[in-house]
C-alpha positions in Angstrom: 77.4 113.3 112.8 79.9 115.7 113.1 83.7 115.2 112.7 86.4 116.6 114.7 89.6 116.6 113.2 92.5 114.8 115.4 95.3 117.4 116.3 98.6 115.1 114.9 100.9 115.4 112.6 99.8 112.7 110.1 96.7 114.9 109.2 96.6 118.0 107.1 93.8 120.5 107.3 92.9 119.3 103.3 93.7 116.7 101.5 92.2 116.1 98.0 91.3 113.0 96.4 94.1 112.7 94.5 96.4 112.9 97.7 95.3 110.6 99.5 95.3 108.3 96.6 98.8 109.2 96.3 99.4 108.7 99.6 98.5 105.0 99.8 100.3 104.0 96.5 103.6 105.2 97.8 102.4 103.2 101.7 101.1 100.2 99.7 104.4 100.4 97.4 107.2 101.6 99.7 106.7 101.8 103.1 104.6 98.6 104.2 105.8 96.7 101.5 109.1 97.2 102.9 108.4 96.8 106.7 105.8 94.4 106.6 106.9 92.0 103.1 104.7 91.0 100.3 101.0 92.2 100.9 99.7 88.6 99.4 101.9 86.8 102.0 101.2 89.6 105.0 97.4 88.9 103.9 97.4 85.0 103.9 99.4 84.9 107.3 96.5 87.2 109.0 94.0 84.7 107.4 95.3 81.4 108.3 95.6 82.8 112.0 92.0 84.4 112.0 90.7 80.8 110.5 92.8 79.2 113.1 91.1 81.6 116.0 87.4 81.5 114.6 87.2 78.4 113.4 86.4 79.3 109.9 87.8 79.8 106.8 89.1 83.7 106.0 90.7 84.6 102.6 93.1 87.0 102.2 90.6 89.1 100.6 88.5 89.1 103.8 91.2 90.1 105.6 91.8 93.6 103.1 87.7 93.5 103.3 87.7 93.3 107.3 90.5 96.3 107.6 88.7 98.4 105.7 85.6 97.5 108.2 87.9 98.2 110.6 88.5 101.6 109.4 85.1 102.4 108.6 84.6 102.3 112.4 87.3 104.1 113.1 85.3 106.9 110.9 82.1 106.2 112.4 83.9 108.0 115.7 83.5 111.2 114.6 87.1 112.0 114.8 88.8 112.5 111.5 91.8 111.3 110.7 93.5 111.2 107.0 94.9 107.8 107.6 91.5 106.0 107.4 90.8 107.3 104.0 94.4 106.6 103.4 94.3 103.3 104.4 90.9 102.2 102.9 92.0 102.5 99.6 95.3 100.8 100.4 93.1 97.8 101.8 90.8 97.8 98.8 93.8 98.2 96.2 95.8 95.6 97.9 92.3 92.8 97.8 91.1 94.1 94.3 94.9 92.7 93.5 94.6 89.6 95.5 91.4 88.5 94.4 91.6 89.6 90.7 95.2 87.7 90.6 92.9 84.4 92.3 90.6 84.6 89.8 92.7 84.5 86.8 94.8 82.1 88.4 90.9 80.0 88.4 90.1 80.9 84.9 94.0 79.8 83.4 93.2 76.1 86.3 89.6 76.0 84.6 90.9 76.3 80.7 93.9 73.8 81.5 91.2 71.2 82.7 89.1 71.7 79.7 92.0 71.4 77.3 93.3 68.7 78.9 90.0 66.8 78.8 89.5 67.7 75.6 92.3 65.9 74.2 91.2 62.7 75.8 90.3 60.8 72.6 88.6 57.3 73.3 87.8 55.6 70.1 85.3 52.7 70.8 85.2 51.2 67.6 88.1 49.4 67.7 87.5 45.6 68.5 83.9 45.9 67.6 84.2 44.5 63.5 
């Protein structure tokens, strides 16, 4: 397929890797952040509303993993726009966060049970003499 490039002023004729990396750590970091709040919140919102509308539970995760669908059929179009790229690897920076900071938030719940049941002591020899 070939890709037309959208006449508007958020595209550039090139952009490198490296720039459109930059480009979503300053959106991720600056500008959404500071329109839109806290990505985690922003995320669990738009999943406890999808849930509510489908009937079945979405994660925040999903909801990075189903914008960056989103985008990817945006690109399927043919038309290029900077902003998909750019906003992919906001999406996937913002649910690698989410769903790293879920898992060690699982881990540190899974060691406190263990601890905690390992310092259950019963002795049963006591009233058996």
């Amino acid at each position: 397929m070939a890709y037309v490039k959208e006449n508007d002023t958020n595209s550039s004729n090139s952009i490198s890797r490296n720039g459109i990396l930059s480009k979503a750590e300053s959106i991720i970091n600056g500008e959404r952040q500071g329109t839109y709040g806290n990505a985690e919140d922003s995320f669990q919102t738009i999943a406890d509303m999808w849930s509510a509308y489908l009937n079945t539970e979405i994660l925040s995760e999903d909801v990075a993993n189903m914008m960056i669908l989103m985008k990817v059929a945006r690109n399927s179009s043919g038309v290029y726009k900077d902003d998909n790229w750019i906003d992919i690897c906001g999406y996937a920076a913002l649910g690698g966060e989410i769903q790293a900071a879920k898992n060690t938030n699982n881990m540190q719940f899974a060691d406190n049970e263990r601890i905690s049941s390992s310092n259950i002591n019963i002795d049963c020899s006591k009233g058996d003499k």
